[in-house]
C-alpha positions as CSV (number, residue, x, y, z in Angstrom):
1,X,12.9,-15.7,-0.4
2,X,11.2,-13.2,1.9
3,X,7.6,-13.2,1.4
4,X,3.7,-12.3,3.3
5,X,2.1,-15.3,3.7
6,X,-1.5,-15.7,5.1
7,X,-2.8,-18.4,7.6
8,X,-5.0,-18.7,10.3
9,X,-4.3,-18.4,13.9
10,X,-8.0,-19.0,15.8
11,X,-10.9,-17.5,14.3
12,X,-8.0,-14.4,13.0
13,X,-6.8,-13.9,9.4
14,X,-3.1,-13.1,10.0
15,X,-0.2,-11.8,7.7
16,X,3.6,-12.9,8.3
17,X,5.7,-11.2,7.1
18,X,9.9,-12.9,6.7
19,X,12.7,-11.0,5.2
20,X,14.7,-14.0,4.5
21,X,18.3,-12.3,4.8
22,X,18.2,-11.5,8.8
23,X,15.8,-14.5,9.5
24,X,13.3,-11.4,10.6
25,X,9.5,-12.0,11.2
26,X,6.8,-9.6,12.0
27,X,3.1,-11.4,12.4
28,X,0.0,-9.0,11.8
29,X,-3.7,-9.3,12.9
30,X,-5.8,-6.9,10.6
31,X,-9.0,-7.7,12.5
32,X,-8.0,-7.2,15.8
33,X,-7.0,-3.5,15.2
34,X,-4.3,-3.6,12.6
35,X,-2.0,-4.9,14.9
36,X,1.9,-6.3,14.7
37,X,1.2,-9.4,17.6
38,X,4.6,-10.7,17.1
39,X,8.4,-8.9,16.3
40,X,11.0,-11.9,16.0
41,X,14.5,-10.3,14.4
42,X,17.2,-12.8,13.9
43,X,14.2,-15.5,14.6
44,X,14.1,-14.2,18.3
45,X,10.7,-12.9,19.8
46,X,10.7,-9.7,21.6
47,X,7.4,-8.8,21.8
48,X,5.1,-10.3,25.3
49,X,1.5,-11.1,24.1
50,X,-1.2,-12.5,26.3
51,X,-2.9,-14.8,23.7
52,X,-5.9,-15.5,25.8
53,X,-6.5,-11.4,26.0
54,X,-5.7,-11.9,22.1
55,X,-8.4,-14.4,20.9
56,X,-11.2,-13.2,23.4
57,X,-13.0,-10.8,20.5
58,X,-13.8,-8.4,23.5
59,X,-11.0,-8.0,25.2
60,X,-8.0,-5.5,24.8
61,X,-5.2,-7.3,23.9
62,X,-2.3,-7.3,26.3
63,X,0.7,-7.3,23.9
64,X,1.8,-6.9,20.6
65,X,2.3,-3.8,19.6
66,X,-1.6,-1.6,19.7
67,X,-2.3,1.5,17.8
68,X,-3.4,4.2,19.6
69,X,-6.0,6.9,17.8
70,X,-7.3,9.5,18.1
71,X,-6.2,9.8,21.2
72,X,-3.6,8.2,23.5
73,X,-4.2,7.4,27.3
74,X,-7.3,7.9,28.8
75,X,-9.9,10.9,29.2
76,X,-11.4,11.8,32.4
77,X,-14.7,10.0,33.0
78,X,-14.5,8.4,29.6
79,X,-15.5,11.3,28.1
80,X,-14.9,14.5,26.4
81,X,-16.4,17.7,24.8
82,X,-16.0,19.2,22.1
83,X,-18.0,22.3,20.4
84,X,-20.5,22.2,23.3
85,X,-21.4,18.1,22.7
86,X,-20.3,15.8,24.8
87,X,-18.4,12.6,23.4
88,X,-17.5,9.6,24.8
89,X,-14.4,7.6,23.9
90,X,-12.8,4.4,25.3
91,X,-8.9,4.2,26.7
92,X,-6.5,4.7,24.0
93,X,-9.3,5.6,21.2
94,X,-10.9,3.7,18.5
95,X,-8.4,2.2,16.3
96,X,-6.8,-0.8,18.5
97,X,-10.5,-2.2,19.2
98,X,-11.6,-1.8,14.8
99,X,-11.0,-4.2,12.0
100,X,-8.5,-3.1,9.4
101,X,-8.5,-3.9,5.7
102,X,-5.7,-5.2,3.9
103,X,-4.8,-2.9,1.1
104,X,-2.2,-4.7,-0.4
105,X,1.1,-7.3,0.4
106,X,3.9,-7.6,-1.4
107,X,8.1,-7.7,-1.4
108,X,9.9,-4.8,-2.4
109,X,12.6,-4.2,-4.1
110,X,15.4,-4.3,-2.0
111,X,13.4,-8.0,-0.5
112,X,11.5,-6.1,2.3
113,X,8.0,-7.7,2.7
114,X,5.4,-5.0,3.5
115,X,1.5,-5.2,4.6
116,X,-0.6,-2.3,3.6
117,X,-3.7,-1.5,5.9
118,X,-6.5,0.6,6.4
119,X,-8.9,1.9,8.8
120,X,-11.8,4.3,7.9
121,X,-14.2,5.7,9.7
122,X,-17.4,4.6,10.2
123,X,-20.7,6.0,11.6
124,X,-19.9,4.1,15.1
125,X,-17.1,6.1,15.6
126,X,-18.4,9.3,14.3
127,X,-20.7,9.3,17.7
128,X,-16.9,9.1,19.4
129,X,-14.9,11.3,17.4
130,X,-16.6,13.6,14.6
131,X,-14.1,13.5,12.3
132,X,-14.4,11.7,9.1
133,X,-10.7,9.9,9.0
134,X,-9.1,7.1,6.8
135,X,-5.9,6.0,8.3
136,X,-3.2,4.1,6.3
137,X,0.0,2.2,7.9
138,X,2.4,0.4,5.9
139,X,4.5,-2.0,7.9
140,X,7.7,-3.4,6.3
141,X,10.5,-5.1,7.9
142,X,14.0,-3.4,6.8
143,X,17.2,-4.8,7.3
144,X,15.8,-6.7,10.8
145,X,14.1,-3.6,11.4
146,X,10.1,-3.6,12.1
147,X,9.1,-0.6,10.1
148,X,5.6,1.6,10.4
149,X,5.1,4.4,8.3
150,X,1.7,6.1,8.8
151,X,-0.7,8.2,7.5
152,X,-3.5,10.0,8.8
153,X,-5.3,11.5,6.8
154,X,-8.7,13.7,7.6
155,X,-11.6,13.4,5.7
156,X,-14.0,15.8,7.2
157,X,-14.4,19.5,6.4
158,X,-12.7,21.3,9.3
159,X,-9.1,20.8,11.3
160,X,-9.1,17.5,13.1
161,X,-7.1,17.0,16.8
162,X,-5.5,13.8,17.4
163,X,-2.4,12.4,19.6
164,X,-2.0,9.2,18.1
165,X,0.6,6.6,19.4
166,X,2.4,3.0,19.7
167,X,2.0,0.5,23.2
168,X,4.7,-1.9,22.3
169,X,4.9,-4.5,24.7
170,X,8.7,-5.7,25.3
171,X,9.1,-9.6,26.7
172,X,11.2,-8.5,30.1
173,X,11.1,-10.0,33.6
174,X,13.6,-7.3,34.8
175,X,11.7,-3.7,35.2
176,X,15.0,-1.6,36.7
177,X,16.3,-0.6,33.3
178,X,18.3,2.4,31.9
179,X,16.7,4.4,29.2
180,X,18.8,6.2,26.7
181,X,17.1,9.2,26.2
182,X,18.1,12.7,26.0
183,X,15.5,13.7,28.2
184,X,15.7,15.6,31.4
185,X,12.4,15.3,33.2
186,X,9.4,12.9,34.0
187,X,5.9,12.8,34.8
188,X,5.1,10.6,37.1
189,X,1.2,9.1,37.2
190,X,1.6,7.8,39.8
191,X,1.9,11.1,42.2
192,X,1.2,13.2,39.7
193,X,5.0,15.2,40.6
194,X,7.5,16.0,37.9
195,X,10.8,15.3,38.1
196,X,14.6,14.9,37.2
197,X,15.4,11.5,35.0
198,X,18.4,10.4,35.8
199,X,19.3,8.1,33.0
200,X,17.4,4.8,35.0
201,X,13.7,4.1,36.1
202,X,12.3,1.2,38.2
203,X,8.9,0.7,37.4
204,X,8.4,-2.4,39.2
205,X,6.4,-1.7,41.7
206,X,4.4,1.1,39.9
207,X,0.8,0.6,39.4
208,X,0.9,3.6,37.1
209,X,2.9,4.6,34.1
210,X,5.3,7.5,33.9
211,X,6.0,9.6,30.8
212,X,9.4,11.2,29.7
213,X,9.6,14.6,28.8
214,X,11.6,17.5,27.0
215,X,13.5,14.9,24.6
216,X,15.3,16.8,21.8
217,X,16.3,13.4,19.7
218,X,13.6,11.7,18.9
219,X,14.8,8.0,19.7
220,X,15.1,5.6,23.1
221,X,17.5,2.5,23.8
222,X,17.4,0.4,26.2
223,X,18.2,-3.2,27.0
224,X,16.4,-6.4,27.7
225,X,17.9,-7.9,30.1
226,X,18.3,-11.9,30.0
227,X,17.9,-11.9,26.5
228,X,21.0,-9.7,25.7
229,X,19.2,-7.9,22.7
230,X,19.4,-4.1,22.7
231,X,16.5,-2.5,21.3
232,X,16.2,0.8,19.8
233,X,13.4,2.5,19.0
234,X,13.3,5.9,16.4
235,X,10.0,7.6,15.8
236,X,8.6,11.1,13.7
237,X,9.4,14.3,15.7
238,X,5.8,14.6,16.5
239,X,6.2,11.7,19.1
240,X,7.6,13.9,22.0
241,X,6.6,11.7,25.0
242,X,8.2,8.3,25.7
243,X,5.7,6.8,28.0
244,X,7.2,3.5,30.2
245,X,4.6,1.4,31.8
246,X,3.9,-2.4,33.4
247,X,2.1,-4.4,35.6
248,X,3.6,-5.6,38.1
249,X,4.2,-9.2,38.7
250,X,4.0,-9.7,34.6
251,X,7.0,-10.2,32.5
252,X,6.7,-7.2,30.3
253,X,7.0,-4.0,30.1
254,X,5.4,-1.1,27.6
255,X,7.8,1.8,26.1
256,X,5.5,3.9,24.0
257,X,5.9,6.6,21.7
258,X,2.6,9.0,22.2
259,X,1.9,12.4,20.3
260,X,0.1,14.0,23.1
261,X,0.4,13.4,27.1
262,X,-3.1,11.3,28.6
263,X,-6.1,13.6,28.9
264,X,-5.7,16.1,26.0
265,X,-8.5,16.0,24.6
266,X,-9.8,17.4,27.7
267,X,-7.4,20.2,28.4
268,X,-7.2,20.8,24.2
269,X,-3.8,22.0,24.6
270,X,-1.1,20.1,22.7
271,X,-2.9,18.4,20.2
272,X,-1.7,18.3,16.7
273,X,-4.1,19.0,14.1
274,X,-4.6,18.4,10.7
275,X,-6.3,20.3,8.1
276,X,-9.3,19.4,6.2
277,X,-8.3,16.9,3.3
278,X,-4.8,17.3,4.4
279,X,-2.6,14.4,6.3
280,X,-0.4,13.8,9.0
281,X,2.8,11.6,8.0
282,X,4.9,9.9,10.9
283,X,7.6,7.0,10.8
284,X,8.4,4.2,13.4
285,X,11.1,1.7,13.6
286,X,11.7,-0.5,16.0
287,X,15.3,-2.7,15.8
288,X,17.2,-5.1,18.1
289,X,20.7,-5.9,18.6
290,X,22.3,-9.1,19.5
291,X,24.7,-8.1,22.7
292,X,25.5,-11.5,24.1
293,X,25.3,-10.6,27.3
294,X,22.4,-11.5,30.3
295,X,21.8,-8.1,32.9
């Protein structure tokens, strides 16, 4: 029968989650920033993870599948400000680096498992972003299907600006991939130039990421190749930048859904905001397909 179980991996408290009917796992690490380490659909891994980055307490884990708030990216020096103070805030904000709670585990009705956890704010991360939040993500696998519904709820008593996001790291020695996207443009980090997408990207040799724009539909194939799985990513219509990113040398590589382009909070452009007591809802699902094939 599907089920969450609970077990140890290191010094961690993990949940696993099985759908028994597609032979689907999802593994979950609430201390180390609420986050999914491990996607296996059909009993197959597709997520990389660096497990020594994983079990060093103060490291940023390389893998798995981070969440990124407030913010997504970096800001410029660190830092930004905000009603004449000046605030600073790591890479990718403070949620990937904070211990979740568990809310609450179970198997639904239709035999999904689900996790329920939670991140509030505390007076640490007041001095980074002051904005009283609670943040609630409910991750169920569905049909072979790694689903994340969010909510982001603001606590405080005026509008808060966030660009939250996902850093899913995909298992892939092969970085000259086809994305497809409806897009029609990129930004490219690495030269800071806009320009045409084509329908293919080769990020091999890129020491930074680049970011599609101007996508309509919000979803994004593309394929792994070697393991002939076809993975498909659909996300909430806030997400309206795909951002595609490795290292390279290292058999991964990083297709992220983002609210908000790197550096917002500094320009304070295209933010999204929410209203006091109010809260932001979004949806992820990521899903793979068994092609049988090996380029």
């Amino acid at each position: 029968m599907s089920h969450v179980i609970e077990y140890a991996d290191g010094p961690y408290r993990m949940l696993e989650l099985l759908e028994t009917s597609t032979e689907t796992t999802v593994r979950l690490c609430p201390e180390r920033g609420g986050i999914a380490t491990g996607y296996a659909p059909g009993g197959k891994e597709i997520f990389y993870l660096d497990r020594a980055t994983f079990l060093d307490p103060n490291a940023n884990i390389r893998g798995g599948n981070p969440v990124l708030f407030p913010i997504s990216g970096q800001l410029a020096d660190g830092s930004y400000d905000w009603e004449g103070k000046r605030y600073a805030m790591k890479n990718h904000g403070l949620a990937r680096t904070s211990p979740w709670t568990v809310e609450e585990t179970g198997v639904g009705t239709a035999g999904e498992p689900y996790a329920v956890l939670s991140l509030t704010s505390t007076e640490e991360m007041l001095a980074s972003f002051p904005f009283a939040f609670k943040l609630v993500f409910t991750y169920r696998i569905q049909k072979g299907a790694l689903v994340i519904e969010q909510e982001y709820r603001n606590l405080s008593g005026e509008r808060m600006p966030v660009y939250p996001g996902f850093h899913p790291y995909f298992a892939a020695a092969e970085k000259d991939l086809v994305y497809e996207t409806d897009a029609s443009r990129y930004l490219d980090y690495n030269d800071g130039e806009v320009k045409p997408y084509t329908g293919r990207l080769d990020i091999s040799s890129l020491k930074e990421a680049v970011a599609l724009l101007d996508a309509r539909e919000p979803r994004i194939t593309f394929r792994l190749p070697g393991m002939g799985r076809k993975i498909e990513m659909e996300y909430s219509q806030q997400f309206r930048y795909v951002v595609i990113w490795t290292v390279p040398g290292a058999e991964f590589i990083c297709v992220e859904p983002w609210m908000g382009l790197t550096g917002e909070l500094n320009r304070g452009g295209d933010l999204q905001w929410i209203e006091p007591g109010d809260t932001l809802a979004a949806r992820l699902a990521i899903r793979a397909e068994d092609e049988g094939f090996a380029g």
